[in-house]
C-alpha positions as CSV (number, residue, x, y, z in Angstrom):
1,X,-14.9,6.5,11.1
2,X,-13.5,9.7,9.4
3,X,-16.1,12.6,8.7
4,X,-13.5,14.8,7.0
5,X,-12.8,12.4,4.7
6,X,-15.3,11.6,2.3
7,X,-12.9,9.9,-0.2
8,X,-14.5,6.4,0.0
9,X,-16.8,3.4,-1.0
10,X,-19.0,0.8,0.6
11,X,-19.9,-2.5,-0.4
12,X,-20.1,-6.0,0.7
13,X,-17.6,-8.8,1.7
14,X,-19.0,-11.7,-0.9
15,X,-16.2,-14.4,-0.6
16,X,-12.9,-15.0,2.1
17,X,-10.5,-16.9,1.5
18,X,-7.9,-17.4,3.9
19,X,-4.2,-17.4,2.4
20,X,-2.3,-18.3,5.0
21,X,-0.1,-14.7,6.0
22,X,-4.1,-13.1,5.2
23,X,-6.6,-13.0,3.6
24,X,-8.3,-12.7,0.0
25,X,-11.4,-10.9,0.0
26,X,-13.8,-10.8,-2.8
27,X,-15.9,-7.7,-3.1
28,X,-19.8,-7.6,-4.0
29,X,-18.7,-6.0,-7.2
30,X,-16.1,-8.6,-7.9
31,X,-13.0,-7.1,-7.4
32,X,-10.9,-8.1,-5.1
33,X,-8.2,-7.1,-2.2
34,X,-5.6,-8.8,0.3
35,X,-5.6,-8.1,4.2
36,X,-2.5,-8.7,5.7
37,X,-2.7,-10.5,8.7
38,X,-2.2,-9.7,11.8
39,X,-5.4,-7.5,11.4
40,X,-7.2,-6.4,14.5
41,X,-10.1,-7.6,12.5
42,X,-10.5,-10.8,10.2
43,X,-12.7,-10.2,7.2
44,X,-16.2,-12.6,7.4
45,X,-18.4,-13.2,4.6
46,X,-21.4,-10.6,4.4
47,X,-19.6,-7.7,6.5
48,X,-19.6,-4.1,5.0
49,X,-16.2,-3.1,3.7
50,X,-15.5,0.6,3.1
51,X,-12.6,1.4,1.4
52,X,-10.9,5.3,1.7
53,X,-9.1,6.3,-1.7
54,X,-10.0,7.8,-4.7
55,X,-11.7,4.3,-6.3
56,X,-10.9,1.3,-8.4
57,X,-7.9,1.6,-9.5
58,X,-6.3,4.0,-7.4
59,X,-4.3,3.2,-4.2
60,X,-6.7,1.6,-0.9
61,X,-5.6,4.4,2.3
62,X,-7.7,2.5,4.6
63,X,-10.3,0.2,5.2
64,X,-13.0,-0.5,8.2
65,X,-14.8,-3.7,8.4
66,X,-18.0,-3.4,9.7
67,X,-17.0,-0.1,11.1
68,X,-14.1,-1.3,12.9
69,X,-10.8,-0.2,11.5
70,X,-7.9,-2.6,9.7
71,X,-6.2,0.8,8.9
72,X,-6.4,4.1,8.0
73,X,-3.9,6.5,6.2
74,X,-5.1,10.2,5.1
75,X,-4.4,11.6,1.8
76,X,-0.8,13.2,3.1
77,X,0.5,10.0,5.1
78,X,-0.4,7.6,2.2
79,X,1.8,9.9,0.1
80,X,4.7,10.1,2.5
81,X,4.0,5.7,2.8
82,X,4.6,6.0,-1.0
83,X,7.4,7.9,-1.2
84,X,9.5,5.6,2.0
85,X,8.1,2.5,0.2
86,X,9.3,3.6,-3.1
87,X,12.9,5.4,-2.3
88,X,13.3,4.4,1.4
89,X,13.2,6.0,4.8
90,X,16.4,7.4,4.8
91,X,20.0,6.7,2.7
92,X,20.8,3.8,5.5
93,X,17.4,2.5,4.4
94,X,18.2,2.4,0.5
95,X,21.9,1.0,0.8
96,X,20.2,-1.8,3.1
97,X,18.1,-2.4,0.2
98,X,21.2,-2.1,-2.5
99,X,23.1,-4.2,-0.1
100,X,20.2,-6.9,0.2
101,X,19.6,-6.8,-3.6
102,X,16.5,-5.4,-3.3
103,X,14.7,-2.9,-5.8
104,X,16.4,0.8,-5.4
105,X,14.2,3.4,-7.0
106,X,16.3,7.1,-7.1
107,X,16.3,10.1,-8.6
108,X,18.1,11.4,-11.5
109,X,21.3,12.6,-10.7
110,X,23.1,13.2,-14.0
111,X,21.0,13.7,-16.8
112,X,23.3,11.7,-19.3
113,X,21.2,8.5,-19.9
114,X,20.6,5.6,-17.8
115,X,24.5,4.2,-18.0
116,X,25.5,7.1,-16.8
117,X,22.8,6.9,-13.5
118,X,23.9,3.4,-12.8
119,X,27.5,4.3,-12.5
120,X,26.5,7.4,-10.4
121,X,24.1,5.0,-7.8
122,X,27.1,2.1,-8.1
123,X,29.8,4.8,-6.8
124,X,27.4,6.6,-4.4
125,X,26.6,2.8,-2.7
């Protein structure tokens, strides 16, 4: 796993449940998390989870299932993840998502009020 980084937890897999595109997985401490699927490894009752990130509540950068990795981001690559996930990879990527209706998170550009940022966005797309 990652010695450098000690920004994790261990606990148990209690419950799976399979959801079709992944899987549910119900932690010994009753919380709970999805696993996309594909994974390169599909979660089992009773196998040890440990989840890098800061802890409940915070975003999960990786996660090993009985030491064998479903994925790993460090601190920085989560944060760059974030940043493409939330504004897009590039303009091409956020005017694909405009043109596709999806959500388009930007910066202010104006300063005037939200009416005035929408007709900015509207003119720059």
């Amino acid at each position: 796993m990652y010695p450098n980084d000690e920004q994790f937890e261990e606990t148990t897999v209690a419950k799976v449940r399979d959801e079709g595109k992944g899987w549910s997985i119900e932690r010994a401490d009753g919380w709970s998390f999805y696993v996309p699927a594909p994974s390169p490894v599909v979660p089992t009752e009773g196998m040890t989870a440990r989840f890098y990130g800061k802890g409940i509540g915070f975003t999960v950068r990786g996660l090993f299932l009985d030491g064998q990795k479903v994925f790993y981001r460090t601190e920085a690559e989560d944060k760059e993840k974030h940043e493409i996930d939330t504004y897009g990879a590039d303009a091409a990527d956020w005017l694909k998502r405009w043109d596709d209706g999806g959500t388009c998170w930007s910066i202010e550009m104006g300063g005037f009020g939200p009416g005035y940022e929408q007709c900015i966005h509207i003119t720059a797309a």
